[in-house]
C-alpha positions in Angstrom: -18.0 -19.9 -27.3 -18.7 -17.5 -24.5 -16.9 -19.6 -21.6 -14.3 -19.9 -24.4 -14.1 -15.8 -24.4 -14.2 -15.6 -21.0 -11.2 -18.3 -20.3 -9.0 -16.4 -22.8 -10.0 -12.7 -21.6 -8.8 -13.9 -18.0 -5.6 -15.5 -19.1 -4.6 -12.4 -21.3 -5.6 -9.4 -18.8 -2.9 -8.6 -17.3 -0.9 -8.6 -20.3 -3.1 -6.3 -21.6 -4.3 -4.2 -18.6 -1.1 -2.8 -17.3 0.8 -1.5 -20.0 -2.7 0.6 -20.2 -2.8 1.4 -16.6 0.8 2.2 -16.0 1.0 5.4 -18.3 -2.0 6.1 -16.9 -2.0 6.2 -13.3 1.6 7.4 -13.8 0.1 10.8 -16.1 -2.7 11.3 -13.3 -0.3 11.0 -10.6 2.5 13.2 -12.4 -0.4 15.8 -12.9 -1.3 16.6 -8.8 -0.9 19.3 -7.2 1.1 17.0 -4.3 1.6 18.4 -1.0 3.7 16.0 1.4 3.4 16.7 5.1 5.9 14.3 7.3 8.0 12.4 5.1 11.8 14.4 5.6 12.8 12.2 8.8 12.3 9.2 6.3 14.8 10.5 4.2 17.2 8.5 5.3 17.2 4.9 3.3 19.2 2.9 5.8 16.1 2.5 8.3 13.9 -0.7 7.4 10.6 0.8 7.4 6.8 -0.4 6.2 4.5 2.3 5.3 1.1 1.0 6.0 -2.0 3.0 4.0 -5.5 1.9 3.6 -6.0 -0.1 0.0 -8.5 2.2 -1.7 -5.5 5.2 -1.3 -2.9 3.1 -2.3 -2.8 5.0 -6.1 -1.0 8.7 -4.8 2.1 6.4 -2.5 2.6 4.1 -5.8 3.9 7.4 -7.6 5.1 8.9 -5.3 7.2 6.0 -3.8 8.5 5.1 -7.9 11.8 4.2 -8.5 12.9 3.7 -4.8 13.5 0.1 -5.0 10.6 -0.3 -1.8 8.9 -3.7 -2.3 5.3 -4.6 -2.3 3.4 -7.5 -1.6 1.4 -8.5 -4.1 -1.8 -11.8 -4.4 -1.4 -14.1 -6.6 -4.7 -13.8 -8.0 -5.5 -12.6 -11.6 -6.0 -8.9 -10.2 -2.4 -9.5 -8.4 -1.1 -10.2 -12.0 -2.0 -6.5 -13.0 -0.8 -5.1 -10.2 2.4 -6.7 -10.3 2.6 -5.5 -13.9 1.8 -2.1 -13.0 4.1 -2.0 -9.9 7.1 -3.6 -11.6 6.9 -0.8 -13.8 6.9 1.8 -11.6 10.0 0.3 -9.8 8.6 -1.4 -6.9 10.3 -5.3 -5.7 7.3 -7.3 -6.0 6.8 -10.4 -2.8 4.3 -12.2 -4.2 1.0 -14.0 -1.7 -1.9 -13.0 0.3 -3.7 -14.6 3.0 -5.4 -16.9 0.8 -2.5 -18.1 -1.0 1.3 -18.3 0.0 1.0 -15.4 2.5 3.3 -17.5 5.3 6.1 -17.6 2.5 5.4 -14.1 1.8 5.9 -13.3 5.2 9.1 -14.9 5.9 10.4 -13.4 2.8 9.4 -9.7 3.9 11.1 -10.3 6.9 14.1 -11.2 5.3 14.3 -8.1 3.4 13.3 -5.6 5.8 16.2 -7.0 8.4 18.7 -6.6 5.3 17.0 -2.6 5.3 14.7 -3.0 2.9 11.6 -0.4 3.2 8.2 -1.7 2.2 5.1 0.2 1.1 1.5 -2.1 2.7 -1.9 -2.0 2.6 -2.5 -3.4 6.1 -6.3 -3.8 5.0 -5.9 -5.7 2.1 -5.9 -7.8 -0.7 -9.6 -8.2 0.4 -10.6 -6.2 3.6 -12.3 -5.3 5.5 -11.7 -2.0 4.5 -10.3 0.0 7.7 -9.5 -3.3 9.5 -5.4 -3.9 9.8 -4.7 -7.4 9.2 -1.9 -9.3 12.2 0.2 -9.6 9.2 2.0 -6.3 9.6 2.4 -6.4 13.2 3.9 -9.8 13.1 6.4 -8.7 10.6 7.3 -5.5 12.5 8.1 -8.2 15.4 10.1 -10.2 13.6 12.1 -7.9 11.8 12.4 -4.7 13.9 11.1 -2.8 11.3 9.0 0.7 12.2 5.7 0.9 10.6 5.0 4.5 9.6 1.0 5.4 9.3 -0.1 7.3 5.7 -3.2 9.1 4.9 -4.0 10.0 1.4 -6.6 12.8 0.0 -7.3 14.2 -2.8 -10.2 16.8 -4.0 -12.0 16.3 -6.8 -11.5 12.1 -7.0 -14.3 9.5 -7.8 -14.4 6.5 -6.1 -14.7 2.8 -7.6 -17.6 0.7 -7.0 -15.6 -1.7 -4.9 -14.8 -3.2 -1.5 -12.5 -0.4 -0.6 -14.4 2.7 -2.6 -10.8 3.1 -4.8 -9.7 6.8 -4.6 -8.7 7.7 -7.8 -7.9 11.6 -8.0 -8.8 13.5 -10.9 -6.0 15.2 -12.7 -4.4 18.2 -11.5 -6.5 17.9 -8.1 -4.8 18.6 -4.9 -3.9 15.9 -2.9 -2.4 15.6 0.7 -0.1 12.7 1.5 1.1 12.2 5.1 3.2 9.9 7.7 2.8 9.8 11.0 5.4 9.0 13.2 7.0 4.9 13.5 5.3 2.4 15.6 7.4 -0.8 16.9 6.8 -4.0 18.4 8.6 -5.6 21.0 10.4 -9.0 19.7 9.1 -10.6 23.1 5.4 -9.2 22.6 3.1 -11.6 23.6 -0.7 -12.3 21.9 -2.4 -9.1 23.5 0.7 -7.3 22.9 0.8 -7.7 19.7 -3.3 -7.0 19.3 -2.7 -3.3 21.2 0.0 -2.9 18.4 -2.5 -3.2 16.1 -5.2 -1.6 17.2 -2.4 1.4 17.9 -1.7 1.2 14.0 -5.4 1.2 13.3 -6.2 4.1 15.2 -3.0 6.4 13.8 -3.9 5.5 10.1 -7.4 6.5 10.7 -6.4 9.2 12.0 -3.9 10.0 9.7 -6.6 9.5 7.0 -8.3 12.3 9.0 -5.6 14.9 9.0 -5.1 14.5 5.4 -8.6 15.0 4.7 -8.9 18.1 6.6 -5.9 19.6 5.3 -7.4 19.1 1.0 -10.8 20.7 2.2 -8.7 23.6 3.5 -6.9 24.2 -0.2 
C-alpha cells in the first residue's frame, strides 16, 4: 500500500504542486523591494540574448522576466514537470531536456529560436550542478546561434536557503533584493575546443562575479 502511495503521489505532483507554487512565488516576488542595476540596454527585444544565472537564484529572474515570451529549458524529470507548470504560468516558452535526457534535441531547438530572436533565460549550472560550474551547453549554443549571453547575479536580504544541491535562495517577503546584468559575452562561430573552454570559463568568472556585486550592493541597503 505504501509503494502504492508513493507511485500515485509521483504521478500527481505536479498537477498538484504548481498551481500551489505559482501564486506563491509570484506573491513573494510581487512583494520585493526590487532594485535592477544593468538591464536598460536590454530593452530592446530584437537582440537574441540568453541570460545565464546560477540555479539556486533562478526565483527573483522568473518574476521578473513574466510575460516576456523568453523561453526556458526545462528536464524532463518529475521536478521538470513542476517547473514547467510553474513557468508556463508565468509566461515563459518551455524547451523541454537536460543532459541526461533529450538535451541534444533541446539544443538544436534553442538554437533555432534564438537565431529567429528569441531571448532565453538559463541556469548554466543546472538541472543538477555542480553548483557554480557552467555547463558547455551555453557556450555551444552562443556559437551556433550568435546569440550574446548576458551574466545575472541575484540577492536578496533576509532569504533562507533550501537544503539542496544549489542552497535555493528564496527571499523573504518584502526583502530587498538586487538583480544585475553584466555586459554580453560572444563566441566566435569558428571557435575551436580551447576557444570555446576560455568562453566559458570567461562566463564563469563574470557571473561569479556578478553574484558578487549584487551581494555587496543588498548588504549596503
Amino acid at each position: 500500500m505504501k509503494v502504492k502511495l508513493k507511485a500515485w503521489w509521483r504521478t500527481v505532483r505536479p498537477g498538484i504542486l504548481a498551481p500551489i507554487l505559482y501564486p506563491l512565488v509570484l506573491g513573494i516576488g510581487r512583494s520585493l523591494r526590487l532594485k535592477v542595476v544593468g538591464f536598460d540596454p536590454f530593452v530592446n527585444p530584437d537582440e537574441a540574448l540568453v541570460f545565464a544565472g546560477w540555479h539556486g537564484k533562478s526565483m527573483v529572474p522568473a518574476v521578473y522576466f513574466r510575460q516576456r515570451g523568453y523561453y526556458v529549458i526545462i528536464s524532463h524529470s518529475r521536478d521538470g514537470e513542476i517547473q514547467n507548470g510553474v513557468f508556463t504560468r508565468f509566461g515563459f516558452k518551455a524547451i523541454r531536456g537536460s543532459s541526461g535526457r533529450g538535451g541534444v534535441k533541446a539544443l538544436i531547438e534553442s538554437v533555432r529560436v534564438l537565431k529567429e530572436g528569441a531571448r532565453m533565460a538559463l541556469t548554466p549550472d543546472g538541472p543538477r550542478g555542480p553548483s557554480g560550474v557552467v555547463q558547455d551547453g551555453i557556450i555551444m549554443m552562443a556559437q551556433k546561434s550568435g546569440a550574446g549571453m548576458v551574466p545575472v547575479g541575484v540577492a536578496a536580504r533576509p532569504c533562507w536557503h533550501v537544503k539542496t544541491w544549489d542552497r535555493y535562495m528564496v527571499p523573504v517577503p518584502f526583502s530587498r533584493t538586487v538583480l544585475i546584468f553584466g555586459e554580453p559575452l560572444y563566441v566566435a562561430r569558428t571557435a575551436n575546443r580551447d576557444e570555446m573552454e576560455m568562453a566559458r570559463l570567461q562566463l564563469q568568472t563574470e557571473i561569479h562575479r556578478i553574484q558578487a556585486e549584487a551581494e555587496r550592493l543588498v548588504e549596503q541597503g
